[in-house]
C-alpha positions as CSV (number, residue, x, y, z in Angstrom):
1,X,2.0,34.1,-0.5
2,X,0.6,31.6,2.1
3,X,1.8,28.0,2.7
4,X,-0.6,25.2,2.8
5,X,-0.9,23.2,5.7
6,X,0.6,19.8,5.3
7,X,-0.2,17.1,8.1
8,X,2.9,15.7,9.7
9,X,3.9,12.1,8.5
10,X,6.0,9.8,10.7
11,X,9.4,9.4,9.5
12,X,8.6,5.2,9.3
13,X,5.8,6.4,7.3
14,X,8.1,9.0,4.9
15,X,10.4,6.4,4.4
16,X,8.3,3.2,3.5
17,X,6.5,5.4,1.0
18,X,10.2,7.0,-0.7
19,X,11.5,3.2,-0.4
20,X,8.0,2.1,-2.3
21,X,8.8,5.1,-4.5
22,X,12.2,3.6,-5.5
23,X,11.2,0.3,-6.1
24,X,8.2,1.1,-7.9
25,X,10.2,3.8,-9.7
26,X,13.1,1.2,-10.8
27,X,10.8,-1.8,-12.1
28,X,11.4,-2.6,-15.7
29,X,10.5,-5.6,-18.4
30,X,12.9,-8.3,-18.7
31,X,13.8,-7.0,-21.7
32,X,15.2,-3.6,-20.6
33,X,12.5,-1.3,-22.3
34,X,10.2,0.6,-20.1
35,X,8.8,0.0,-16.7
36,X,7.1,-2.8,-15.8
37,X,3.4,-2.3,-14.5
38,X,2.3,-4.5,-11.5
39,X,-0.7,-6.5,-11.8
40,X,-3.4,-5.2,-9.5
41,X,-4.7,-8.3,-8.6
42,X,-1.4,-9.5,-7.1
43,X,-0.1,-5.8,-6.1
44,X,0.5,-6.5,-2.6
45,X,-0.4,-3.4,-0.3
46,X,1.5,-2.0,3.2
47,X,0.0,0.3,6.2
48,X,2.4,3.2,6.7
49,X,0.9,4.1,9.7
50,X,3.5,4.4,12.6
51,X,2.6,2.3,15.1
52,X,1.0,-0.7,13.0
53,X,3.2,-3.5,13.0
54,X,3.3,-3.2,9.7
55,X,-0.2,-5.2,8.1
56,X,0.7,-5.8,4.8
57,X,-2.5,-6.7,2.5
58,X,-2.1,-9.4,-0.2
59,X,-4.9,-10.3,-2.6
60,X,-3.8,-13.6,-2.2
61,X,-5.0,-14.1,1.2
62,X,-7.7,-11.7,1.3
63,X,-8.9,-10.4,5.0
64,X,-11.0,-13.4,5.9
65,X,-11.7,-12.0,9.2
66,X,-13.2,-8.9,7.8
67,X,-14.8,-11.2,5.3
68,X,-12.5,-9.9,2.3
69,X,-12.1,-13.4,0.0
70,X,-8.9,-14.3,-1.1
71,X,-8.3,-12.7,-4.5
72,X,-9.9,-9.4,-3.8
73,X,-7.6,-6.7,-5.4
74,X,-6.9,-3.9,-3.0
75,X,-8.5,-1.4,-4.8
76,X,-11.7,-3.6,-4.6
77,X,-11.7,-3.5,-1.1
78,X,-15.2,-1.7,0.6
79,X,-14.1,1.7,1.3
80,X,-14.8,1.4,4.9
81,X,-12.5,-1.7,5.0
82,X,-9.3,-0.5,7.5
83,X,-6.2,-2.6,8.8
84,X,-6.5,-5.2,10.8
85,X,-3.8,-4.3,12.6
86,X,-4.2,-0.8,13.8
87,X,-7.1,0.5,12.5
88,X,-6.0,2.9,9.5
89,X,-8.2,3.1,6.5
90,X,-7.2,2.3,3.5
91,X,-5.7,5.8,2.4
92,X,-2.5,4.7,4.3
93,X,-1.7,2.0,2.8
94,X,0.9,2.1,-0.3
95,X,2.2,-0.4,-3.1
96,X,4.4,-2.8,-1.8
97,X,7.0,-4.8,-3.7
């Protein structure tokens, strides 16, 4: 049998996205039944990359210098758009919260 290749991930990066994993994993309604689901326009988003500092993305705010308004969900972001902060496309980025 041969292995797949994985690309290495930085253990900051491993960790932010098992600690999103948790938190994401452990979320549920006030009233104890199920798991709550968060709203994507407010779903705030974090690089995982390494060496970024980390950006976190909030629809909130937007990217104004990138000439994202505030209130754009994440996943309504252009797929070109990247961090601000170090460059990284948006396939590093996870939920954060």
């Amino acid at each position: 049998m041969r292995q797949q290749s994985v690309p290495p991930v930085s253990r900051r990066a491993f960790l932010l996205r098992v600690v999103a994993g948790l938190t994401l994993g452990s979320l549920t309604t006030p009233w104890g039944g199920g798991r709550a689901k968060a709203d994507p326009a407010t779903q705030r988003w974090i690089c995982t990359f390494d060496q970024c500092t980390p950006y976190i993305y909030d629809p909130a705010v937007g990217d104004p210098d990138s000439g994202v308004p505030p209130g754009t969900p994440f996943q309504d972001l252009p797929d070109d758009w990247f961090c601000p902060d170090c460059g990284t496309g948006k396939a590093d980025f996870i939920p954060y919260d």
